[in-house]
C-alpha positions in Angstrom: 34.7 36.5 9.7 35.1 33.3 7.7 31.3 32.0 7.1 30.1 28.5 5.6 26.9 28.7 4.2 25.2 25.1 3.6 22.6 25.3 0.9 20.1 23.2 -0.7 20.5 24.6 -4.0 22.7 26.9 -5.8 22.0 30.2 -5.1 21.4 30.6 -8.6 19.7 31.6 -11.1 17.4 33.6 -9.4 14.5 32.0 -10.1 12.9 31.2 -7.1 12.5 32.5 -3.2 14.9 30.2 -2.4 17.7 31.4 -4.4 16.8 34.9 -4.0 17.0 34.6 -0.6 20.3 33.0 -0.3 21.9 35.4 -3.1 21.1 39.1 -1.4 22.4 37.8 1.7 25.5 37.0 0.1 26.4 39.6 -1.4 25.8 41.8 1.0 27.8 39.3 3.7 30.6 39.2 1.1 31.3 43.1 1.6 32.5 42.5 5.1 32.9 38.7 5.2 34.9 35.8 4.1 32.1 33.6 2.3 32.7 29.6 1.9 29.7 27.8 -0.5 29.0 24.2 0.1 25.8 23.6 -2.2 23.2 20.3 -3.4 23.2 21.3 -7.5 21.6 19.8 -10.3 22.3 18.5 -13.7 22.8 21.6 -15.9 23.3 24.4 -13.3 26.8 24.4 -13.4 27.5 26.9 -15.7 26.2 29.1 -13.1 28.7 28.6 -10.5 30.6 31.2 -12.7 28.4 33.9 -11.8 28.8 33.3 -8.3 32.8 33.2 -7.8 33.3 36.7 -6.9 30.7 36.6 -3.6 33.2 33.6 -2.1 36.8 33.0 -1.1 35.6 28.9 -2.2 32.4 26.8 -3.9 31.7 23.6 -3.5 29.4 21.3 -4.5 27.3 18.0 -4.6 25.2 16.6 -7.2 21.3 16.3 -6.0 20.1 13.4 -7.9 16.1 13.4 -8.1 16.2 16.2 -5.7 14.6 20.3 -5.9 12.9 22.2 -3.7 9.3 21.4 -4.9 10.7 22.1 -8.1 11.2 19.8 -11.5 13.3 17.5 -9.7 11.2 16.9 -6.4 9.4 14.2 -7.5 7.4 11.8 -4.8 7.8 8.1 -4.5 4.8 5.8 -3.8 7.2 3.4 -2.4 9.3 5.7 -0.5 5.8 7.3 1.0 4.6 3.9 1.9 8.0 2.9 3.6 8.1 6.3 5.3 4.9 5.6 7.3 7.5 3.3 9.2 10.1 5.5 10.1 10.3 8.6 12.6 11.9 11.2 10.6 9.7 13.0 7.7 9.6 11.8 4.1 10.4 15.6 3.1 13.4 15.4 5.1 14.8 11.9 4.2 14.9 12.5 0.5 17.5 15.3 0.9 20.0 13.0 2.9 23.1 12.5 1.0 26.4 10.5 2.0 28.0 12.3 -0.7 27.0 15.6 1.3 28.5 14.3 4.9 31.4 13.4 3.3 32.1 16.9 1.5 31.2 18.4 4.5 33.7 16.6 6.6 36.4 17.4 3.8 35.4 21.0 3.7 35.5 21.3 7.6 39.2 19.8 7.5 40.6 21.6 5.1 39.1 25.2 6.0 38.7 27.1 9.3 35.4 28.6 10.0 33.9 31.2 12.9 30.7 30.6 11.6 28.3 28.3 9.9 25.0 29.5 8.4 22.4 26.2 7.2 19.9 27.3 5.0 16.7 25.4 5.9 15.8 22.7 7.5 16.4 20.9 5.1 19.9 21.1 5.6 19.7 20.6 9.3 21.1 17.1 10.0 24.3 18.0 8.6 24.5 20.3 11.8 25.7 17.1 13.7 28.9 16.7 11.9 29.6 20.6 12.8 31.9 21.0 16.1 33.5 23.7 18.2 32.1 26.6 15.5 28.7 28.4 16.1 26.0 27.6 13.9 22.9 29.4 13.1 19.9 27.7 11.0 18.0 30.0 8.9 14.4 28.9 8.5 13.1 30.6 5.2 9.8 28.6 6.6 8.5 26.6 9.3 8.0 23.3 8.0 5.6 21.7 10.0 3.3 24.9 10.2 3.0 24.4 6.2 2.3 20.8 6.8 -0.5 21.8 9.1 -1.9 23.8 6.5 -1.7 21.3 3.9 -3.3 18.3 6.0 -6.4 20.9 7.2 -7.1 21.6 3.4 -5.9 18.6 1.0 -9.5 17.7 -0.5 -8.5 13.9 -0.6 -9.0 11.8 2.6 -5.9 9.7 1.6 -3.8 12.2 1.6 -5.0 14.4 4.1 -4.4 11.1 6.4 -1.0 10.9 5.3 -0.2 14.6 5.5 -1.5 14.2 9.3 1.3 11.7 10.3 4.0 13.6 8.2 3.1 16.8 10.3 3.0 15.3 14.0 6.5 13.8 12.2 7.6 17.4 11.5 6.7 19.1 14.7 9.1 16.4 16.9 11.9 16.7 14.2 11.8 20.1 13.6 11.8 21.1 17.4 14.6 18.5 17.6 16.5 20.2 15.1 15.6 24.0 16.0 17.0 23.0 19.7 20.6 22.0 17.7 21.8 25.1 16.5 22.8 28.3 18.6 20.6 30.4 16.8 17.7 30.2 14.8 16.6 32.8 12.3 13.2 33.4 10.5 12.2 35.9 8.0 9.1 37.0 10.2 7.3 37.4 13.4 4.5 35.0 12.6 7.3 32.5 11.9 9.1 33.4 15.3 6.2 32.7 17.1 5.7 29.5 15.1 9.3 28.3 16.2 8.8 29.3 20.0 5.4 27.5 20.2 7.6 24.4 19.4 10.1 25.0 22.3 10.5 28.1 24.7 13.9 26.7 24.9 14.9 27.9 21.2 16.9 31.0 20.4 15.4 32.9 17.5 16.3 36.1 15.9 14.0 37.7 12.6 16.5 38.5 9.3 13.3 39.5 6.5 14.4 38.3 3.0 16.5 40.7 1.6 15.8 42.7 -1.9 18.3 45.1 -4.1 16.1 48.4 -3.7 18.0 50.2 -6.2 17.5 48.0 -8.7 14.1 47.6 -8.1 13.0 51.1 -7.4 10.0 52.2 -9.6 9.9 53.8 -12.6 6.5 55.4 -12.8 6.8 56.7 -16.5 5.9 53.5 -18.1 3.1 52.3 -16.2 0.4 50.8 -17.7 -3.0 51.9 -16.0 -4.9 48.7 -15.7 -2.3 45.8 -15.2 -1.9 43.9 -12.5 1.2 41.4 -12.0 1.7 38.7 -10.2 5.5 37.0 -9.6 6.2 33.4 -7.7 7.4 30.0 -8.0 4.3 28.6 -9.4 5.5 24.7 -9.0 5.2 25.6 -5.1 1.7 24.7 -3.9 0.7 27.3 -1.3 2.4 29.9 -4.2 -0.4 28.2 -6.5 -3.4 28.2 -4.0 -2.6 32.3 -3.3 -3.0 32.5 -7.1 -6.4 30.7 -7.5 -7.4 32.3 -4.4 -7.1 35.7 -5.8 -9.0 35.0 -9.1 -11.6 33.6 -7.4 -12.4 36.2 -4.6 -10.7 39.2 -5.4 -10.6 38.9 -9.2 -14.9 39.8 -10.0 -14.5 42.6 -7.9 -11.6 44.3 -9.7 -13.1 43.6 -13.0 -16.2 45.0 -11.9 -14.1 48.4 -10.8 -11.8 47.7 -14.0 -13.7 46.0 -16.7 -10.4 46.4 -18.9 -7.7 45.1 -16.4 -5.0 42.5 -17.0 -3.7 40.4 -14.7 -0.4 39.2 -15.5 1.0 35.9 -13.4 4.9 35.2 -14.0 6.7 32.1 -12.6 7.7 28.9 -13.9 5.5 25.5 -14.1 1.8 25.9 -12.9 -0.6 24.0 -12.5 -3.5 24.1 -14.3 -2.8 26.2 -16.7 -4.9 26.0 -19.6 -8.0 25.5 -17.5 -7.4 28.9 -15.7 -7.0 30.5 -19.1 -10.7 29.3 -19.9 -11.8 30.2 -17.1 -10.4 33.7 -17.0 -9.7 34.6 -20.4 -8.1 38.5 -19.3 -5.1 36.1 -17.5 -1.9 36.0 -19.0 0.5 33.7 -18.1 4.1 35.3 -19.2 6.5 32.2 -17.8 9.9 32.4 -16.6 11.5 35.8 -18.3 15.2 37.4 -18.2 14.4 40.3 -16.4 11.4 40.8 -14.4 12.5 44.9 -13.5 9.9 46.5 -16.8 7.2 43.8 -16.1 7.2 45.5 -12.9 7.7 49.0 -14.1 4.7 48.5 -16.3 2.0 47.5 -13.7 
């Protein structure tokens, strides 16, 4: 089969879930498949397309100014919030629009015959008007407006928990709206499933879990290290974050109390809070973004 795959970001480096995601399924579609990239990219990523040219039979790509997937680049706007209390589709979702994107899309679709099209995201969804006569599927790596829920129910501030109350009743009738578009829509779990079907019983859902290189990462016992823990995420994504702060405060006392000597290494890129945690929790280590994370994991 010929497959487009519609991305948000460039499936690389693998440095987040995002990426990772998008990557294993690639390579293990391009072993059977004719694979078409049409990717959002950022300033200084495109030395990386290079690394990606032997999964696809074609890249291409547009440049995401200001945009990231919680990332560096996803930056909030206090006058874009404001004016967004005055529109119907969600703030999240409005930043990622692109007429640069439409366009490429329409020149890709032109030029190139497709059986399938894969949208990564919801993110990516409202291209799926522009898509005709070819089967699309949208893979949800998570359900928006059930992370919205979340968020609202817990912000501490009453500001923002207001605001984050309109932008998930927002999410729920534009993320049924665009789950009801596509002819198939995958999660990566049950929970999520459900989560989808409780929007519309009218939505066709199939579960694809994240996929991971087992051979690669199968353990090497030899070199582990008795009392270290590790912990790997994108640390610039909140709920990533909160499962962090969670853990040292419930579950950490009673592992040192078991382990007085333990470690607990945490590994991902920009957190929050940092230096406080490190005070707080002085056996912490915070190792950052690294080149291979294979004998960090060997080791714990």
């Amino acid at each position: 089969m010929r497959i487009l795959i519609l991305s948000p970001t460039l499936p690389f480096p693998l440095d987040n879930g995002n990426r990772i995601l998008v990557f294993n399924t690639i390579k293990q579609l391009a072993k059977s498949h004719r694979i078409f990239l049409l990717s959002m990219i950022q300033e200084g990523q495109y030395q990386h397309i290079s690394r990606l040219k032997d999964y696809f039979v074609g890249i291409e790509t547009v440049l995401s100014t200001g945009l990231g997937l919680w990332g560096k680049d996803f930056s909030y706007s206090k006058k874009g919030l404001v004016k967004n209390l005055f529109r119907s589709i969600p703030y999240n979702i409005t930043r990622w629009y692109s007429p640069q994107m439409e366009e490429k899309l329409k020149e890709v679709l032109s030029r190139n015959t497709f059986d399938l099209v894969q949208i990564e995201t919801l993110h990516m969804a409202p291209y799926a008007k522009l898509i005709k006569r070819i089967p699309v599927i949208l893979r949800q790596h998570n359900v928006e407006s059930k992370m919205m829920e979340r968020y609202y129910k817990f912000a501490s501030n009453h500001l923002e928990r207001a605001y984050a109350y309109f932008q998930w009743r927002k999410l729920i009738r534009y993320e049924t709206k665009m789950c009801l578009n596509p002819d198939l829509v995958i999660t990566l779990s049950k929970t999520d499933e459900n989560a989808v079907r409780k929007l519309s019983s009218e939505i066709s859902t199939e579960i694809s879990s994240a996929g991971v290189d087992l051979e690669y990462f199968k353990p090497n016992s030899t070199v582990r290290k008795k009392n270290q823990i590790l912990y790997m995420g994108n640390l610039s994504f909140p709920p990533v974050m909160e499962s962090v702060l969670y853990f040292l405060h419930k579950s950490w006392p009673i592992v040192k109390q078991c382990r007085p000597d333990v470690k607990f290494l945490i590994m991902g890129n920009r957190p929050r809070n940092k230096d406080k945690i490190i005070r707080k929790f002085p056996d912490v280590v915070f190792l950052g973004e690294v080149e291979d994370v294979k004998p960090y994991m060997d080791s714990s």
